[in-house]
Backbone bond lengths (Angstrom), bond angles and torsions (degrees), N, CA, C in turn:
res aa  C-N    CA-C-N  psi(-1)  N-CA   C-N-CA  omega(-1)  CA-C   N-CA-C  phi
1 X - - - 1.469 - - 1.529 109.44 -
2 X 1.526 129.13 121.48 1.326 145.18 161.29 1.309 87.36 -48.83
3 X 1.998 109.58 141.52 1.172 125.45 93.47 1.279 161.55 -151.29
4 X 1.527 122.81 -160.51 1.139 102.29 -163.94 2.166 104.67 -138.22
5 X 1.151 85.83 133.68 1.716 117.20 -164.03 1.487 107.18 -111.93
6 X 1.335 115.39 -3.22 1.954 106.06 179.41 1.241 97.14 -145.67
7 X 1.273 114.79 -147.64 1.705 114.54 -166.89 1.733 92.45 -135.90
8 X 1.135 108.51 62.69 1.453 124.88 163.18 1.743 103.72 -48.55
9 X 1.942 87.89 -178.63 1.599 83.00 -176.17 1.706 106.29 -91.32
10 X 1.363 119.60 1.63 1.405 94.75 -175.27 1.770 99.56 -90.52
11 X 1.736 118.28 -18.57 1.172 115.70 177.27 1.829 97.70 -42.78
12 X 1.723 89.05 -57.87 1.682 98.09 -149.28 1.820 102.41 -48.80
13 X 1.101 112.99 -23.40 1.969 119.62 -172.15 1.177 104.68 -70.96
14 X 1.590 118.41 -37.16 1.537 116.55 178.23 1.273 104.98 -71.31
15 X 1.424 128.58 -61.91 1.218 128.37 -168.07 1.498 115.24 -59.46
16 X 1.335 123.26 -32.18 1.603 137.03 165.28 1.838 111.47 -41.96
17 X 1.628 102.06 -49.13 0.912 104.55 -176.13 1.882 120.47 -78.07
18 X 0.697 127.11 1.13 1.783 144.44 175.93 1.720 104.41 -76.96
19 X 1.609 96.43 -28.72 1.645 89.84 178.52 1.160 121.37 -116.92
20 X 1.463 107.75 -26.02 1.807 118.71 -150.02 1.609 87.63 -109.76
21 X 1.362 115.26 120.79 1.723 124.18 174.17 1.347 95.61 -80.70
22 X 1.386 136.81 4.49 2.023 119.17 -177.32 2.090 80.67 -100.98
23 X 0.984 80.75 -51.89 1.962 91.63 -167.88 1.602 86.72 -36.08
24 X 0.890 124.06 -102.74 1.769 137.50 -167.47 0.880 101.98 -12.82
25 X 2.042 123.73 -50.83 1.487 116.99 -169.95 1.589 108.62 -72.33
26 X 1.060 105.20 -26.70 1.834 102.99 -160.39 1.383 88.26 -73.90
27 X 1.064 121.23 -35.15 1.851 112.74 -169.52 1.407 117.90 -108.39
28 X 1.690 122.09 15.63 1.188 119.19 122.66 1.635 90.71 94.40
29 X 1.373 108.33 0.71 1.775 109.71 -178.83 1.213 124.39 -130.15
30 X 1.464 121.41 -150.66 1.376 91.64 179.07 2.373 82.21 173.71
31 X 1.032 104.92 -175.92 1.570 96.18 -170.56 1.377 112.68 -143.15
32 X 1.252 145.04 136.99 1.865 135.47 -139.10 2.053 87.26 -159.77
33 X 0.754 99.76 119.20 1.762 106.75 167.95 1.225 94.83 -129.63
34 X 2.018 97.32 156.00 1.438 108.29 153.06 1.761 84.02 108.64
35 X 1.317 97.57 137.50 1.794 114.93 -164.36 1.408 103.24 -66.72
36 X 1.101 136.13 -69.88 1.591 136.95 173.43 1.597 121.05 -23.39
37 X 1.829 106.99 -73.31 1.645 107.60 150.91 1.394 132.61 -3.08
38 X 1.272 83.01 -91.57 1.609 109.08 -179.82 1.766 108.51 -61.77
39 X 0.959 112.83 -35.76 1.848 120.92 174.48 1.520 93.34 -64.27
40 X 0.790 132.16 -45.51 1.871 142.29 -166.46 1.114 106.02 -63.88
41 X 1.789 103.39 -70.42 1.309 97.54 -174.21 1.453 132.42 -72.28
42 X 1.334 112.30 -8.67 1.643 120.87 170.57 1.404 117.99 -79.42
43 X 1.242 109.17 -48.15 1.701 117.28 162.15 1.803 114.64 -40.35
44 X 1.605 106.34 -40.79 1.166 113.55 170.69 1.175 123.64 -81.40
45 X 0.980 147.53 2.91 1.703 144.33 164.34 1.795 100.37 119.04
46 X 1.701 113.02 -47.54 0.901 116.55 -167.58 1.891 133.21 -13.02
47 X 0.720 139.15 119.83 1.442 156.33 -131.17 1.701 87.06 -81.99
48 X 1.337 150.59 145.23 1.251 166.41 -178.88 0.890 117.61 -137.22
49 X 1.741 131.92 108.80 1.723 129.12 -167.33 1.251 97.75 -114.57
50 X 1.202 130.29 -3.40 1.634 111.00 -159.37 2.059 84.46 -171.99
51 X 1.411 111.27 127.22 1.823 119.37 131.94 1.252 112.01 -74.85
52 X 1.510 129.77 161.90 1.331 140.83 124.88 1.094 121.15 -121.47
53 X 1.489 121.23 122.50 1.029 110.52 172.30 1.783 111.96 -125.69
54 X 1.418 111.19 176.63 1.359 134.97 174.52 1.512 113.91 -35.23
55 X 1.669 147.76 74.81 1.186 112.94 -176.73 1.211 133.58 -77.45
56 X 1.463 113.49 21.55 0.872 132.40 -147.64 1.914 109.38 -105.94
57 X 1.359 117.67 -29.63 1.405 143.46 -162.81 1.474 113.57 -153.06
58 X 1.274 111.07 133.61 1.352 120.57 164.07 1.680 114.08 -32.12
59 X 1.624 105.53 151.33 1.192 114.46 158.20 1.632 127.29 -57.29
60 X 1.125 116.30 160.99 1.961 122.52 175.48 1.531 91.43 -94.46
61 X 1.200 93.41 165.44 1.753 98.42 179.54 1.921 93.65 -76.08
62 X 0.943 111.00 -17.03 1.622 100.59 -177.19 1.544 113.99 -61.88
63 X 1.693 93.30 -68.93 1.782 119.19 159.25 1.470 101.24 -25.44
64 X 0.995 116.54 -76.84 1.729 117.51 -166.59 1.635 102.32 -41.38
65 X 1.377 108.55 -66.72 2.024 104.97 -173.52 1.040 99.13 -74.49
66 X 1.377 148.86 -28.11 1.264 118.96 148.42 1.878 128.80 -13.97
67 X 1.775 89.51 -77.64 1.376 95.64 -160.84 1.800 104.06 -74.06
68 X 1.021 123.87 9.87 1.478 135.84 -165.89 1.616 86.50 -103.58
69 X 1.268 142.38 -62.04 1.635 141.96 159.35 1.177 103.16 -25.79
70 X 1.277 129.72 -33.18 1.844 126.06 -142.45 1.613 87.98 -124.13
71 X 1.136 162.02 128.95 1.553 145.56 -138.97 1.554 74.66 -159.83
72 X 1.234 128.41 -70.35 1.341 142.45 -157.27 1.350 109.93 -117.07
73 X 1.170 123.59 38.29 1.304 127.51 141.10 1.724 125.29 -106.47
74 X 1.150 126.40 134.29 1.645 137.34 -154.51 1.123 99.64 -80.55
75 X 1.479 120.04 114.56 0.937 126.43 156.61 1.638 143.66 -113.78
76 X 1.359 123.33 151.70 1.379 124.44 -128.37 2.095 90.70 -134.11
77 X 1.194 111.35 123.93 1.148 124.45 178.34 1.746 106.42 -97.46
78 X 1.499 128.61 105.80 1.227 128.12 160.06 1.427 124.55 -99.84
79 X 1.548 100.10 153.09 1.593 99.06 165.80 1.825 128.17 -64.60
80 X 0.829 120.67 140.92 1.331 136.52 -143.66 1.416 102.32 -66.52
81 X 1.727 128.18 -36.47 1.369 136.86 151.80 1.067 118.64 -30.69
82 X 1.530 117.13 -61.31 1.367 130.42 -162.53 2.008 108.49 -65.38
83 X 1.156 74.57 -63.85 1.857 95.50 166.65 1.263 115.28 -29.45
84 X 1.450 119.32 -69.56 1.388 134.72 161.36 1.948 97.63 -29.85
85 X 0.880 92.52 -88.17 1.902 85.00 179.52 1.127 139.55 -3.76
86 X 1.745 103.46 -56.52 1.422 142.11 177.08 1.400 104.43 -63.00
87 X 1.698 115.08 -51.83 1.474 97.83 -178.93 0.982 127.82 -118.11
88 X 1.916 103.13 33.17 1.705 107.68 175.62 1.856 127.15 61.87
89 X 1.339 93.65 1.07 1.681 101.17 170.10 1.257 100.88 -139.08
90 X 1.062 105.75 -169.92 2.214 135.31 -154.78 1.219 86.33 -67.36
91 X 1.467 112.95 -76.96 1.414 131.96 -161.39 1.464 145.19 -124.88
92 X 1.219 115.19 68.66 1.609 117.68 -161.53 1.418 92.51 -82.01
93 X 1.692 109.13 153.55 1.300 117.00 172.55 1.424 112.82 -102.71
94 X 1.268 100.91 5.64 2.010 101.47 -172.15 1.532 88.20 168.26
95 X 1.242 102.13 146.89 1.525 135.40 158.82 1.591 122.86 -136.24
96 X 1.331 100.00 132.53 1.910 100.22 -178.94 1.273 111.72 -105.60
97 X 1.165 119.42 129.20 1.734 122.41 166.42 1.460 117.61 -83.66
98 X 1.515 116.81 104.45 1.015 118.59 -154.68 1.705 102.33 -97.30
99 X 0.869 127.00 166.09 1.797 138.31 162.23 1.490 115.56 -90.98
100 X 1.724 98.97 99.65 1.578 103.25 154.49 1.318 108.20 -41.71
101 X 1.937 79.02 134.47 1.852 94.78 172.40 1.259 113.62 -88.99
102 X 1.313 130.69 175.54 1.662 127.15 170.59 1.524 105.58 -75.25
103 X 1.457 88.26 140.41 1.886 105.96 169.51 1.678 107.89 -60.75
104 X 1.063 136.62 55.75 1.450 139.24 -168.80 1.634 99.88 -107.55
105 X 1.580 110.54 113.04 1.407 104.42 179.22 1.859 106.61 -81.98
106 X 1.221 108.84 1.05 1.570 110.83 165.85 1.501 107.11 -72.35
107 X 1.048 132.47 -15.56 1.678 145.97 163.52 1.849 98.12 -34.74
108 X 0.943 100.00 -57.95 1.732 113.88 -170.93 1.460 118.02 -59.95
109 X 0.998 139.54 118.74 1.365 127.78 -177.20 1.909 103.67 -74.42
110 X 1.189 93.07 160.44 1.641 100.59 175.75 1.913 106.33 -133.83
111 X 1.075 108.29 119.91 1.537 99.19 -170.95 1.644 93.83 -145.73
112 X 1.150 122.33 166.02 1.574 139.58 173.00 1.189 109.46 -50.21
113 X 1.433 139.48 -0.82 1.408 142.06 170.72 1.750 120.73 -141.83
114 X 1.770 100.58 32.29 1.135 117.37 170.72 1.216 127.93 -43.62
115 X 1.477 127.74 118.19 1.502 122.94 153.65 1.364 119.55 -119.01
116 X 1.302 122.98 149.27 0.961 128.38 -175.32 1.583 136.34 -162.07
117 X 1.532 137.68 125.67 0.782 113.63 -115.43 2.140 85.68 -135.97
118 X 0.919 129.29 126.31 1.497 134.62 -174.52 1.525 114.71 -101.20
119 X 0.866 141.90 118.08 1.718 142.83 -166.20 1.672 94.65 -104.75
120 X 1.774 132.89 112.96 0.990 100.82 -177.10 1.631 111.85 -112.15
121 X 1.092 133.24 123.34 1.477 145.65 -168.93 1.414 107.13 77.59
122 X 1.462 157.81 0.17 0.832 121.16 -142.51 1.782 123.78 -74.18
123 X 1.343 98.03 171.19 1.738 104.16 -159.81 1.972 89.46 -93.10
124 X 1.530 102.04 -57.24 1.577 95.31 -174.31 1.530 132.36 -59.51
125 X 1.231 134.69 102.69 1.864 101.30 179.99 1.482 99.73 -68.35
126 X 1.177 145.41 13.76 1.588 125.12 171.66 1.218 95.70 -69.92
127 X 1.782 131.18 -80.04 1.092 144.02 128.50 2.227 108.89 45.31
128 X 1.632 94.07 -78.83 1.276 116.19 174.38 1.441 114.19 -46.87
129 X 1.657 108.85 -61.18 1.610 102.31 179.18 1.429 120.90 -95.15
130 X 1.343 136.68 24.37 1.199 160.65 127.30 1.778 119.97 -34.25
131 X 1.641 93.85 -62.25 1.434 113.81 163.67 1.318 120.37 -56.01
132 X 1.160 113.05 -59.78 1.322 132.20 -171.50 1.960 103.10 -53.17
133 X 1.235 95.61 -51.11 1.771 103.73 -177.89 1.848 102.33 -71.09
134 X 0.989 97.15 -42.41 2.046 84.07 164.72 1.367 135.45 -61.52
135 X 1.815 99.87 -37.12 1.327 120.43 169.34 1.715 107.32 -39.98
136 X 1.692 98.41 -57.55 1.475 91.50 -163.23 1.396 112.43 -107.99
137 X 1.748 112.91 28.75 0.908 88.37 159.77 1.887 121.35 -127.03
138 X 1.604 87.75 27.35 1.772 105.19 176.42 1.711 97.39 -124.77
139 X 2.111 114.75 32.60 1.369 90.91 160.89 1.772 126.61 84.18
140 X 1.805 93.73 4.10 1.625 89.26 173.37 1.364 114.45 -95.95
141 X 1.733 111.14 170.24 1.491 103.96 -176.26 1.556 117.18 -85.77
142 X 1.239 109.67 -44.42 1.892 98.69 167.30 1.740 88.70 -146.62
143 X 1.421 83.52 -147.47 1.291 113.48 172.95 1.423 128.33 -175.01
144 X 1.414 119.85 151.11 1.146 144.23 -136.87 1.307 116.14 -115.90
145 X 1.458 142.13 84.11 1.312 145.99 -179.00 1.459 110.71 -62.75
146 X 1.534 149.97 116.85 0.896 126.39 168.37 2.171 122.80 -126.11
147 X 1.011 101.47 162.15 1.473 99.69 -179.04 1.351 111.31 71.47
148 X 1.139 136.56 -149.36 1.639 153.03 -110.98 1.856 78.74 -141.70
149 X 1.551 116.34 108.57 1.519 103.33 -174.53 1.503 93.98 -177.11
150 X 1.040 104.47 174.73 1.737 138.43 -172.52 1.481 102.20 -63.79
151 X 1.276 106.17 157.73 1.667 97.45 -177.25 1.383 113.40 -122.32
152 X 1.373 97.25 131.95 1.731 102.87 -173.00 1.395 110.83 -51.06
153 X 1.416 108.66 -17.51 1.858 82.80 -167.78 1.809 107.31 -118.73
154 X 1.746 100.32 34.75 1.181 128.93 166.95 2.015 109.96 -57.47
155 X 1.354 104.80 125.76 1.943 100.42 -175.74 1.293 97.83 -54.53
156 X 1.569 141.01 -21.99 1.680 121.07 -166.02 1.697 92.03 -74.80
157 X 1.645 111.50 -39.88 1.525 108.89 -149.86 1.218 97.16 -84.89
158 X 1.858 137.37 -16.24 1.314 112.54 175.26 1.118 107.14 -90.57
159 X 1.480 132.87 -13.81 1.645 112.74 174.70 1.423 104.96 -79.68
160 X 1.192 130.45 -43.71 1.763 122.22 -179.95 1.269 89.49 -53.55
161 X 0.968 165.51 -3.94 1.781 149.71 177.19 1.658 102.25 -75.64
162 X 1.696 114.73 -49.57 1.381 118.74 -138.27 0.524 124.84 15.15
163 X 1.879 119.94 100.25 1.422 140.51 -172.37 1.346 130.29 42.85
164 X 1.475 121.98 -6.47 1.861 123.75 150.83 1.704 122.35 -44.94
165 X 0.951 110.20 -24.86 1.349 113.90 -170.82 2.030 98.95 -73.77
166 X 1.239 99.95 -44.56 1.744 114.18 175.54 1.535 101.99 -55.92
167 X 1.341 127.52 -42.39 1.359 133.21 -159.88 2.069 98.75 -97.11
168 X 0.727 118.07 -43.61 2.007 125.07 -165.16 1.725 108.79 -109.98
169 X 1.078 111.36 98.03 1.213 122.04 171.34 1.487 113.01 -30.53
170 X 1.576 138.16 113.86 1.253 142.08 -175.71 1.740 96.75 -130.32
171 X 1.810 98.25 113.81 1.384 100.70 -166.09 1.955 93.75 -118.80
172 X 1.531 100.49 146.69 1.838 83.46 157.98 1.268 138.22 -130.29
173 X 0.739 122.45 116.42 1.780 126.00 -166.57 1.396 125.34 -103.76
174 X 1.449 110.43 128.20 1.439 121.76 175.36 1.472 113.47 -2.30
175 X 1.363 108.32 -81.99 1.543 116.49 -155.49 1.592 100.69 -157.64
176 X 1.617 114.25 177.54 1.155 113.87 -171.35 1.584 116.91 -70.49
177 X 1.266 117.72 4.17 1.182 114.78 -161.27 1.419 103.79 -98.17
178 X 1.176 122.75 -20.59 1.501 134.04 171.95 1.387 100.90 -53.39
179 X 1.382 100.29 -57.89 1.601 99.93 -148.72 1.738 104.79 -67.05
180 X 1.494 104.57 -40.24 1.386 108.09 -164.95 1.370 111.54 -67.79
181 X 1.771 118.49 -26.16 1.638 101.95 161.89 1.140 118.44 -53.47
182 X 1.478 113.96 -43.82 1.591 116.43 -158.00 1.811 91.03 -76.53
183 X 0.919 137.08 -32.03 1.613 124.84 172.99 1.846 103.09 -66.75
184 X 1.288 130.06 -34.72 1.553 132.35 -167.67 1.638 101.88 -68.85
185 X 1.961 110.92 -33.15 1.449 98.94 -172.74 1.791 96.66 -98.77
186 X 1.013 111.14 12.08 1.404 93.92 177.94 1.918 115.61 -72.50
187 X 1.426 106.63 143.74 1.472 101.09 179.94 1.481 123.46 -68.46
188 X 1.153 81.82 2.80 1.919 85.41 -178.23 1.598 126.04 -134.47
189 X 1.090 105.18 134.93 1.745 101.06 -159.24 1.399 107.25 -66.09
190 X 1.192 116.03 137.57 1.542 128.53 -177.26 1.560 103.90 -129.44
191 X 1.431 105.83 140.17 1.750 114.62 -169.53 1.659 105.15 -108.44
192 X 1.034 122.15 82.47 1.459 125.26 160.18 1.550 123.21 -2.37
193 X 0.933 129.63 94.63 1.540 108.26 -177.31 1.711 111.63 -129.67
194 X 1.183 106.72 146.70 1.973 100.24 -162.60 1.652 94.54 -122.55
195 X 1.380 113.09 135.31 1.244 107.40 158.33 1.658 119.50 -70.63
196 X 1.467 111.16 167.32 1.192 105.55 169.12 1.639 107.83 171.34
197 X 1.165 124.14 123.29 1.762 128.04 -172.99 1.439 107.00 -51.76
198 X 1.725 125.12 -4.05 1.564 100.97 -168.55 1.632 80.33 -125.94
199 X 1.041 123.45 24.64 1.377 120.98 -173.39 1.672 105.25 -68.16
200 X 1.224 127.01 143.87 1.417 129.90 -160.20 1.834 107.54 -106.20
201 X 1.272 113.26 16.53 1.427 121.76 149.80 1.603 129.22 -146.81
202 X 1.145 107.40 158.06 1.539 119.73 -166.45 1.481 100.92 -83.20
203 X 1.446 111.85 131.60 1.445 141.84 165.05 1.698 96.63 -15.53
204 X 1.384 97.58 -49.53 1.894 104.11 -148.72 1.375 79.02 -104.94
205 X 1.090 163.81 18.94 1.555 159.19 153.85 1.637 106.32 -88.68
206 X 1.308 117.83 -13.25 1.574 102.97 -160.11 1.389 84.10 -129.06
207 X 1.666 90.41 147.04 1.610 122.00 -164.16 2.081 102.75 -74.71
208 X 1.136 108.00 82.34 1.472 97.01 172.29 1.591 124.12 -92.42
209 X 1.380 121.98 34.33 1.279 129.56 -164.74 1.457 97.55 -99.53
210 X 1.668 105.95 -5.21 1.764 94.67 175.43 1.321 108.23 -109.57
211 X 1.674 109.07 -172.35 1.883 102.05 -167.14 1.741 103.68 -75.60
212 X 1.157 92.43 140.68 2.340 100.25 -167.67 1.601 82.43 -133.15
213 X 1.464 85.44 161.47 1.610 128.04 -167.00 1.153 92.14 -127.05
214 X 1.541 139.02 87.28 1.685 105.02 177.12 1.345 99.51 -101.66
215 X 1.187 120.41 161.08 1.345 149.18 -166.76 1.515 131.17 -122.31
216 X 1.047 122.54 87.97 1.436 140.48 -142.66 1.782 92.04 -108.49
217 X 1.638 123.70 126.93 1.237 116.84 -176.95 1.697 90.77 -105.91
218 X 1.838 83.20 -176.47 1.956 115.11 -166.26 1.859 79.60 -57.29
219 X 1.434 102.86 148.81 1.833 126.80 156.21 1.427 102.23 -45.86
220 X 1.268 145.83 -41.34 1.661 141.29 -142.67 2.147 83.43 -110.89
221 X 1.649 100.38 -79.84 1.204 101.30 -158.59 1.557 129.82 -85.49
222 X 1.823 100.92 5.47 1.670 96.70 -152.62 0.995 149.09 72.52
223 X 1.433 131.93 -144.16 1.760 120.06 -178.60 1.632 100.61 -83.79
224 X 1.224 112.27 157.03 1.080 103.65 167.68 1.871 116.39 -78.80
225 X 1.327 116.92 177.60 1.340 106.62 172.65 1.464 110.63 -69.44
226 X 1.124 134.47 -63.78 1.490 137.75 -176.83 1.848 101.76 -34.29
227 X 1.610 124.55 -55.63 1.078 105.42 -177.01 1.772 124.74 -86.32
228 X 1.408 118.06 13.86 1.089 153.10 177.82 1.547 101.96 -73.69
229 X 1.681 104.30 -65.25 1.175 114.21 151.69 1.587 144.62 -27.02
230 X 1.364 95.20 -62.31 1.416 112.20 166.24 1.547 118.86 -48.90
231 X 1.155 94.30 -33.16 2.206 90.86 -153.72 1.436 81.11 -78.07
232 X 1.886 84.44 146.52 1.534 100.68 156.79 1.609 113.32 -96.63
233 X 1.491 126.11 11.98 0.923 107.82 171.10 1.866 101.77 -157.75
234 X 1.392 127.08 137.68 0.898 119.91 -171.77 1.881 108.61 -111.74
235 X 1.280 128.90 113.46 0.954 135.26 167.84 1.546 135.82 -80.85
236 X 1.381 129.39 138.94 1.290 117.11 154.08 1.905 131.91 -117.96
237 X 1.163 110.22 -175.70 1.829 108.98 -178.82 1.494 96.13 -111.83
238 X 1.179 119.48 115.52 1.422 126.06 171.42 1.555 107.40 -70.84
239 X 1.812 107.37 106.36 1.598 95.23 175.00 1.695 97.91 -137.69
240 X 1.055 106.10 159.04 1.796 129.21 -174.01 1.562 109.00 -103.61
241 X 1.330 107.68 -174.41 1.588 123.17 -154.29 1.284 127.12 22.05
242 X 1.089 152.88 -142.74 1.347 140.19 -134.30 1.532 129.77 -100.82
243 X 1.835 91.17 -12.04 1.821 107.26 -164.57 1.521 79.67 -86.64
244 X 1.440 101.30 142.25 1.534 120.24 161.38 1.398 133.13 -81.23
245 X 1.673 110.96 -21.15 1.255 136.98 171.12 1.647 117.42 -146.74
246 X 1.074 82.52 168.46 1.793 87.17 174.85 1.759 99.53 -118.64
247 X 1.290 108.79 148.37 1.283 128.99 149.44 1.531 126.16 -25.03
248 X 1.607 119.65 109.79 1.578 119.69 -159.87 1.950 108.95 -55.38
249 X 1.281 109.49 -5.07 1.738 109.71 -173.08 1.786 92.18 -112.87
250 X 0.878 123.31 -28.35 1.622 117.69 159.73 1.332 132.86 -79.54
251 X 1.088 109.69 -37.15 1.542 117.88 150.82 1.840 106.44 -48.58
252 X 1.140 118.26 -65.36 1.242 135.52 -173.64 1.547 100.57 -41.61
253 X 1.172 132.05 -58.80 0.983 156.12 -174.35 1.794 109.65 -49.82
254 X 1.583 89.66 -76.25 1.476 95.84 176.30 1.502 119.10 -45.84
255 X 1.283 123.06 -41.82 1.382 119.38 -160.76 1.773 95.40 -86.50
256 X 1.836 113.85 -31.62 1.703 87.80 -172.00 1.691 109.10 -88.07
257 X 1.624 105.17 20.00 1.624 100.60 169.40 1.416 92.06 -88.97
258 X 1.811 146.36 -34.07 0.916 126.37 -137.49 1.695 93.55 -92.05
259 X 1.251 110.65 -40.58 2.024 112.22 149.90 1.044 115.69 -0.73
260 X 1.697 86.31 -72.08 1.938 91.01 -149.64 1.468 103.42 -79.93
261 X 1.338 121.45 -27.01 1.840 123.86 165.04 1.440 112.24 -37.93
262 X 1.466 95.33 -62.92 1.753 98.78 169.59 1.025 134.15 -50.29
263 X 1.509 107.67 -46.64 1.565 88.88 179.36 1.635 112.69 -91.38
264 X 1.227 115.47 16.44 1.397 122.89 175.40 1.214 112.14 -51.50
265 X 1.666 96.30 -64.83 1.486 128.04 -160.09 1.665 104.01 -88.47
266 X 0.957 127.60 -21.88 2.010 125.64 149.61 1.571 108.49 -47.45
267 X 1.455 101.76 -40.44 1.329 88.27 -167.74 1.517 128.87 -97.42
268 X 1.401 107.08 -7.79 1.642 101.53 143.19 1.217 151.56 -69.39
């Protein structure tokens, strides 16, 4: 077992990576604390390059079957300062360096009761893993980062997930044009649908019991025009008193509860 007591260079790569979105990519990783997470993503297959733990204090009985799951993954004993660094609080008992997955929108399953959910530009990653934790927890199949935007595997956007991100495929792609081939070869018809406040039908008026694409625009500007374009159907959230909009992860929210209602009640 490595360790490490100063701010060497592999400290400095971890810590590089917490801020710098090229750093993370070039090194192919990325860093997840906090028992649930890390419980998630191991339960999930998710790929594990690195423990850290505390060298400072015994293991938790968690820590321990943890690293007893992980047999052959390298693990690295730090000083408790340093650590702190790594996970932005007082006291982490472990952090995993996990392996970015590939941007592959084949990641996503596509089946006869497809949902799916596209984030387009957004600026916040809080925002990002907000979505992501609604995604999976009203039943969608992934989701779709697109354009000039925040990065999913940003530390705000994997802790706003708690551990959804391990469970819901979060893919990111160039621009709309990616996605819409990969929806054109899919074997199964999928109905485009875009949010939007001037949209000329109600959430609860439109048939979502078939496979949907919904389309969630940037916090400031909305959909863009090109994917504006795209939708075959433009929706809105009927809301009262004074707010003019809702929030792009509450919006998000509202409409994939009104989904999963629907297809609740189809399916009895």
């Amino acid at each position: 077992m490595q360790r490490i007591s100063s701010r060497n260079a592999r400290f400095q790569v971890w810590q590089a990576s917490l801020t710098n979105r090229t750093k993370r990519q070039r090194a192919g990783e990325f860093l997840v604390q906090g028992v649930r997470p890390i419980s998630v993503a191991v339960d999930n297959g998710w790929p594990v390059r690195t423990v850290i733990t505390d060298a400072s204090r015994p293991l938790s009985k968690w820590a321990s079957e943890l690293l007893q799951r992980l047999p052959d993954v390298e693990r690295v004993a730090m000083a408790p300062e340093l650590l702190a660094e790594l996970g932005e609080k007082d006291d982490p008992e472990l952090i995993a360096v996990l392996e970015l997955p590939a941007d592959d929108l084949d990641r996503i399953p596509v089946g006869p009761e497809f949902l799916g959910v596209v984030f387009d530009r957004p600026t916040g990653p809080g925002n990002i893993g907000s979505i992501i934790r609604s995604a999976d927890a009203f039943g969608a199949d992934g989701l779709i980062v697109t354009g000039h935007a925040a990065d999913v595997y940003d530390p705000k956007a994997v802790r706003a997930t708690t551990g959804s991100l391990f469970a819901v495929p979060a893919v990111r792609a160039p621009s709309h044009r990616e996605v819409l081939d990969w929806v054109r070869r899919s074997s199964v018809p999928i109905v485009v649908v875009g949010t939007d406040e001037h949209g000329p039908t109600d959430v609860y008026d439109f048939d979502f019991t078939q496979p949907v694409l919904l389309l969630i625009g940037n916090e400031t500007a909305g959909l863009s025009t090109a994917w504006r374009e795209a939708a075959d159907h433009l929706v809105r959230i009927p809301i009262t008193g004074s707010a003019s909009s809702l929030n792009a992860a509450n919006a998000a929210t509202a409409v994939l509860y009104e989904i999963s209602r629907q297809r609740s009640r189809a399916a009895q």
